[in-house]
C-alpha positions as CSV (number, residue, x, y, z in Angstrom):
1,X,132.0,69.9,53.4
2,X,128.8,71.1,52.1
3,X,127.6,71.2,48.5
4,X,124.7,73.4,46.9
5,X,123.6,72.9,43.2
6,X,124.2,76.0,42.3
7,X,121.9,75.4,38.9
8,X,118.6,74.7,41.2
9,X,117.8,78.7,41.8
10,X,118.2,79.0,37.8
11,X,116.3,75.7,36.9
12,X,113.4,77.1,39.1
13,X,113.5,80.4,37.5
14,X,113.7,78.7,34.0
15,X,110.5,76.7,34.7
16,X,108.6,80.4,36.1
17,X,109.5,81.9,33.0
18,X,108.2,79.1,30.6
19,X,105.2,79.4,32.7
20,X,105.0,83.0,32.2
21,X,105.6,83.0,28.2
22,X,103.1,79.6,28.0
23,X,100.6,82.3,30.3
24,X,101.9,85.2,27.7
25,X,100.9,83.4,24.6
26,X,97.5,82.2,25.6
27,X,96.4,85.9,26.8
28,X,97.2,87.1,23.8
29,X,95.3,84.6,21.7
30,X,92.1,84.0,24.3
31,X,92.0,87.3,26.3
32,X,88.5,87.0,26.9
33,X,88.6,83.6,28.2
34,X,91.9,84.2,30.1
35,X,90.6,86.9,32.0
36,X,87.5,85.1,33.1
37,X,90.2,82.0,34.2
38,X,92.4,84.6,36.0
39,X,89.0,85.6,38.2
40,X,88.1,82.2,38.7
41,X,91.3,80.9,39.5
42,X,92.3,83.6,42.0
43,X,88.2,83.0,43.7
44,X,88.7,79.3,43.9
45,X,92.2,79.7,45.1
46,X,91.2,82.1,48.1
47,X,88.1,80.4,49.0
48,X,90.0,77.0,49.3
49,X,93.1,78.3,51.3
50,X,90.5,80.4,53.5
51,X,88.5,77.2,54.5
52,X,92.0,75.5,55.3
53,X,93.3,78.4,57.5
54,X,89.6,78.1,59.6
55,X,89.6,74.3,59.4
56,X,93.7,74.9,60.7
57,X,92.7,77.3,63.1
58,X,90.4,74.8,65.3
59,X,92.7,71.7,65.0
60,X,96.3,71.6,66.6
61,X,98.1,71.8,63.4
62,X,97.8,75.9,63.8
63,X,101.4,77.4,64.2
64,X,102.0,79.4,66.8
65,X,102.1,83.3,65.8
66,X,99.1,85.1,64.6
67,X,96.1,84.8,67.8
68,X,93.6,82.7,66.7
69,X,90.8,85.4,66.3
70,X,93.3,87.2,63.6
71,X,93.3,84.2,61.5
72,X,89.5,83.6,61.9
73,X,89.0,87.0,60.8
74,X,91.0,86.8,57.9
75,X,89.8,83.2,56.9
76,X,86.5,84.7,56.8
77,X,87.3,87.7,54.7
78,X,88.8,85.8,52.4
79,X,86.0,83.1,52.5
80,X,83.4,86.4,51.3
81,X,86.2,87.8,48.9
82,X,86.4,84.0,47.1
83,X,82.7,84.0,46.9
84,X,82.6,87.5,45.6
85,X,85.4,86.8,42.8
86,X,83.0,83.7,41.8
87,X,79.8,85.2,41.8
88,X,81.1,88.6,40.5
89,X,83.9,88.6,38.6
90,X,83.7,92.0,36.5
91,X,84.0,93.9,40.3
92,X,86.6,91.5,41.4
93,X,88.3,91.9,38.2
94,X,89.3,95.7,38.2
95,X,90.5,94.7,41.8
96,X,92.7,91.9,41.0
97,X,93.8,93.7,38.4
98,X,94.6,96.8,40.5
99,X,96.5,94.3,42.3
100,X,98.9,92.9,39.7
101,X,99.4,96.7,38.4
102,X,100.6,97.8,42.1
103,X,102.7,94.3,42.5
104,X,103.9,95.0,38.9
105,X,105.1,98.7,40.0
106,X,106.8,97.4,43.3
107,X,108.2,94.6,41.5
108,X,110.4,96.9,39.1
109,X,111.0,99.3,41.8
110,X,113.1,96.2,43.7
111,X,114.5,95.0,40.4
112,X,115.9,98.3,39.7
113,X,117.0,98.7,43.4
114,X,118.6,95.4,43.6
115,X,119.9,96.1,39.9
116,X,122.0,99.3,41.2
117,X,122.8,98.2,45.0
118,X,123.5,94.2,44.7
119,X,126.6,94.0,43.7
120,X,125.6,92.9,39.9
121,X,127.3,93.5,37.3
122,X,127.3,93.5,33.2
123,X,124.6,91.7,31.5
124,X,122.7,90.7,34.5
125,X,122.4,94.2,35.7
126,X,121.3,95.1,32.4
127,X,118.6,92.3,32.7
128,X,117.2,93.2,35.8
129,X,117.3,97.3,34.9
130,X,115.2,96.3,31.9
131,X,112.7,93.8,33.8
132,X,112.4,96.9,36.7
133,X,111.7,99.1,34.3
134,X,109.0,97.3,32.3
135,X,107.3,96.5,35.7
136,X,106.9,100.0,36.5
137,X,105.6,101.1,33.0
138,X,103.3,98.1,33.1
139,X,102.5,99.2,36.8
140,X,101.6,102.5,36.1
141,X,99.6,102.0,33.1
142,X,97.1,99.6,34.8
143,X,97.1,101.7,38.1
144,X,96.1,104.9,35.8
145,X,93.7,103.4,33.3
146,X,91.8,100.4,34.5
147,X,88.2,101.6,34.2
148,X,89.2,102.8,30.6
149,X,90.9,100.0,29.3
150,X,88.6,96.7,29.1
151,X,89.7,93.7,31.4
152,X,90.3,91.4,27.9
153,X,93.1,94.2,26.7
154,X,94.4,94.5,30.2
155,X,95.3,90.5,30.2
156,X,96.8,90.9,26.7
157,X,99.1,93.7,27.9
158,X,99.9,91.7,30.8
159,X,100.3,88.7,28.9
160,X,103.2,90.5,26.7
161,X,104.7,91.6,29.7
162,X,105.1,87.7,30.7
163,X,106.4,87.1,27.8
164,X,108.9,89.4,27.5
165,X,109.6,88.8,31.3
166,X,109.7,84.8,30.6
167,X,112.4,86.0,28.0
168,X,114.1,88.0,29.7
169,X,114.3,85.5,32.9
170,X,116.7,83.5,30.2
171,X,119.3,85.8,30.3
172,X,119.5,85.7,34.0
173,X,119.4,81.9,33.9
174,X,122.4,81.6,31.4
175,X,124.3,84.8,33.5
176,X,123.6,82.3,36.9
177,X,124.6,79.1,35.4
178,X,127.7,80.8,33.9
179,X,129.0,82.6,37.4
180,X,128.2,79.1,38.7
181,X,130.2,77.5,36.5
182,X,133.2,80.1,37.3
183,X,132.9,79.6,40.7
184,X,133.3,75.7,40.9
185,X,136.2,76.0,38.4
C-alpha cells in the first residue's frame, strides 16, 4: 500500500508564504532598493537560463519537443531581454511590472474559479475567495496605472499584497493539515 505525506503540499506552501511576508516586509521598508533587486534579479535570472537553454540546445541533453531553431530563438530573445533588464532597468521595469499586475489578475481569477467549482468548502473557500479577489484588485490597479504610479510605490503595494497573501496562505495550511488529519483518522 501506498503512503503520501499528506503535510508536504502544506509545508511547501508554508515556506512560499514566509517567503512572500519576508519579501512583503522588506518592500515596504526599502522600496527603492527592492525594485532595483526585483530588475536585477529577474535580468540575471533570464540571461542565465537563456545561455543554458542555447548551451542545452547544441549538446544531447536537449529533450525532445520544441525544434531546435524554436529554442534558439527564444534563448536569444531572452539572452537581449536579460541584457536589456541589466542595462535598463527603468524600461524593463514598467514591463515586469505589467507582468506581475496581469499574473496577479489571472491568479485571482483561478482562485476564485477554483474557490466556487472545486469542491471546497467553509473556511478554505473563504480563503481562496479572499486571495482571488485581492489578486484582481491588485491586478487591475497596476495594469491601469503603471506610468502614474512610481516603480518604488508599485513594489510597496505589491509587497502588502505578499504579505497579506503570506498570511493568508496560513489559513489554507492549517485547513490542509486539518482535512489531512480527518482523513488518516
Amino acid at each position: 500500500m501506498e503512503t503520501t505525506n499528506p503535510a508536504l503540499p502544506g509545508s511547501a506552501l508554508l515556506v512560499l508564504r514566509i517567503i512572500a511576508i519576508i519579501f512583503g516586509f522588506a518592500a515596504l521598508v526599502w522600496p527603492y532598493f527592492m525594485t532595483g533587486f526585483l530588475i536585477l534579479l529577474f535580468g540575471f535570472f533570464v540571461l542565465i537560463t537563456s545561455v543554458g537553454s542555447l548551451i542545452a540546445v547544441f549538446s544531447k541533453e536537449l529533450q525532445p519537443g520544441a525544434p531546435r531553431w524554436l529554442v534558439i530563438l527564444m534563448a536569444i530573445i531572452g539572452i537581449l531581454v536579460g541584457i536589456f533588464a541589466i542595462v535598463d532597468p527603468l524600461v524593463m521595469g514598467v514591463a515586469l511590472f505589467l507582468f506581475i499586475g496581469a499574473w496577479a489578475l489571472v491568479s485571482g481569477i483561478f482562485d476564485i474559479i477554483y474557490a466556487v467549482s472545486g469542491g471546497i468548502s467553509g473556511s478554505t473557500k473563504t480563503l481562496l475567495l479572499i486571495s482571488g479577489i485581492i489578486g484582481i484588485l491588485f491586478g487591475i490597479m497596476v495594469l491601469v496605472t503603471p506610468a502614474i504610479i512610481g516603480l518604488p510605490i508599485l513594489v510597496q503595494v505589491a509587497g502588502i499584497f505578499a504579505i497579506i497573501y503570506g498570511i493568508i496562505g496560513f489559513g489554507y495550511v492549517k485547513e490542509w493539515k486539518c482535512d489531512a488529519a480527518d482523513a488518516t483518522s
